[in-house]
C-alpha positions as CSV (number, residue, x, y, z in Angstrom):
1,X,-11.6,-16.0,50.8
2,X,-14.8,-15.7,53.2
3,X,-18.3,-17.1,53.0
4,X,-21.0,-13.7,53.8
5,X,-23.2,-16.3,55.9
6,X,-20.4,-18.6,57.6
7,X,-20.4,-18.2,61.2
8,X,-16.7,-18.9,61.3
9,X,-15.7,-16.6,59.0
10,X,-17.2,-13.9,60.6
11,X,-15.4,-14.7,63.8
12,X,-12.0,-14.6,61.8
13,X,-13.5,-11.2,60.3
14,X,-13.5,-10.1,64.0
15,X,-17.8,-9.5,63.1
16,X,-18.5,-12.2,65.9
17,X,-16.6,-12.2,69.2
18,X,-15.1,-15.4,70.2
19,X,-12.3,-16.3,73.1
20,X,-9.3,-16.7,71.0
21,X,-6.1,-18.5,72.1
22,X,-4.1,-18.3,68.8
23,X,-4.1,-16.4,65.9
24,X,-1.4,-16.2,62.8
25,X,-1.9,-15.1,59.8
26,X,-3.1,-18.0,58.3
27,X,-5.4,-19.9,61.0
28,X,-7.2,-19.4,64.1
29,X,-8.0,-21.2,67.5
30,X,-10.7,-20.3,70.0
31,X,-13.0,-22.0,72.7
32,X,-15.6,-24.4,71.8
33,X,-18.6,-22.3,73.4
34,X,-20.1,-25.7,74.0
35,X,-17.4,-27.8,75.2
36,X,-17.5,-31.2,75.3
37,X,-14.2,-31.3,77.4
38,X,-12.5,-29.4,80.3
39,X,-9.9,-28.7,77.1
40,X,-11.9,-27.5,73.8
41,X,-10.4,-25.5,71.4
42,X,-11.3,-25.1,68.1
43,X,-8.3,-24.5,65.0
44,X,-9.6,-23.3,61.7
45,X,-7.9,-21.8,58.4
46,X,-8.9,-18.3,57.8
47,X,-9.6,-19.0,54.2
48,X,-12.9,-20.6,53.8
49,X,-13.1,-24.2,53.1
50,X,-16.1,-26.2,53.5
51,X,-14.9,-29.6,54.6
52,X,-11.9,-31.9,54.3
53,X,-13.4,-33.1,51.0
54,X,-13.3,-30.3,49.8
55,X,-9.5,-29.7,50.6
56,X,-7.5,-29.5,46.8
57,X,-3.9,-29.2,46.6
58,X,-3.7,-25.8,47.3
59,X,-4.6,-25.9,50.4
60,X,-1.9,-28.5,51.6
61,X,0.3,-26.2,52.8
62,X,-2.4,-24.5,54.6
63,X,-3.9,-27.8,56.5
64,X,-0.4,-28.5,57.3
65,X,0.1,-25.0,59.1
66,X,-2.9,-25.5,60.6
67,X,-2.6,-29.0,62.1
68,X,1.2,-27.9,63.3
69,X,-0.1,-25.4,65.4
70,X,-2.4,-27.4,66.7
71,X,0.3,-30.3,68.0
72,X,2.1,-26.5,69.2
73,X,-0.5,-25.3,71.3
74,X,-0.7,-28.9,73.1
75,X,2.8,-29.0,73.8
76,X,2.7,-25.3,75.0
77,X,-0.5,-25.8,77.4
78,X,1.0,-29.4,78.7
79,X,-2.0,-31.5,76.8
80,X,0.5,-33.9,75.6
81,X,1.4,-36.0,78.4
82,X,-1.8,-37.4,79.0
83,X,-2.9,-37.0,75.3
84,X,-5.2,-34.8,73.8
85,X,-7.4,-36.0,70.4
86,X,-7.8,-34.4,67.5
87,X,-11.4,-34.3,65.3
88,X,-12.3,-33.5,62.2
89,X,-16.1,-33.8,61.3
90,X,-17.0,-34.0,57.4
91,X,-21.1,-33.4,56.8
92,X,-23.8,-33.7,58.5
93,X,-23.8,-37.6,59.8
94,X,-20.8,-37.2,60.9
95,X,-21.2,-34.2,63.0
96,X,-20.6,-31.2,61.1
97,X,-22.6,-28.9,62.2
98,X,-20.4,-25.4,60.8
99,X,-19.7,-26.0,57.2
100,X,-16.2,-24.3,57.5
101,X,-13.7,-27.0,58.0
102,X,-12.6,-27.1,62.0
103,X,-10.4,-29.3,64.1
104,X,-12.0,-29.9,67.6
105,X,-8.5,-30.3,69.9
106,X,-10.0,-32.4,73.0
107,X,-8.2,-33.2,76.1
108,X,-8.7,-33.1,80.1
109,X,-10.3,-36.0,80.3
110,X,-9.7,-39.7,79.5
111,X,-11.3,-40.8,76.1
112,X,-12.9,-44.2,74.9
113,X,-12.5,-46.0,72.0
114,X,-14.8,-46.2,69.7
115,X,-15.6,-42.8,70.0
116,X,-19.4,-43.5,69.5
């Protein structure tokens, strides 16, 4: 269920402090501590996964409670009228810097497209 050296599974393990804004049993949201946005949360599953590659059909369910709590906590903090985006980076040119799969929710700020 959790990775001994994975930052993010310590923070679910309560191990590492982080400034959660929703927690369920099955996933987790907390601040970007390097936000790239006035809005920056962060949404992971509790149960280790490395990246959306690595996603199998038993975790489908899972992604699915996670990403529907994300689209939740929008509407409840009023991100959705001016729109919010949601990212997903998989390895290391792309981004991914924690190997435990993450969803960056990003608003408070108008975006460009492409996003570079």
């Amino acid at each position: 269920m959790y990775k001994e050296d994975c930052i993010f599974c310590k923070i679910v393990q309560k191990k590492i402090s982080a400034n959660i804004v929703y927690e369920d049993e099955l996933c987790l949201g907390f601040k970007d501590i390097n936000p790239v946005t006035p809005v920056h949360i962060l949404f992971i599953p509790k149960k280790h996964i490395t990246s959306l590659d690595e996603v199998y059909e038993e975790d489908v369910n899972l992604i699915g409670h996670v990403l529907l709590n994300i689209s939740k906590y929008a509407r409840k903090e009023g991100l959705v009228e001016r729109g919010y985006r949601v990212v997903n980076n998989i390895g290391k040119d792309a981004g991914q810097s924690v190997f435990h799969i993450h969803f960056h929710l990003l608003a408070g700020r108008r975006f460009s497209w492409p996003p570079g």
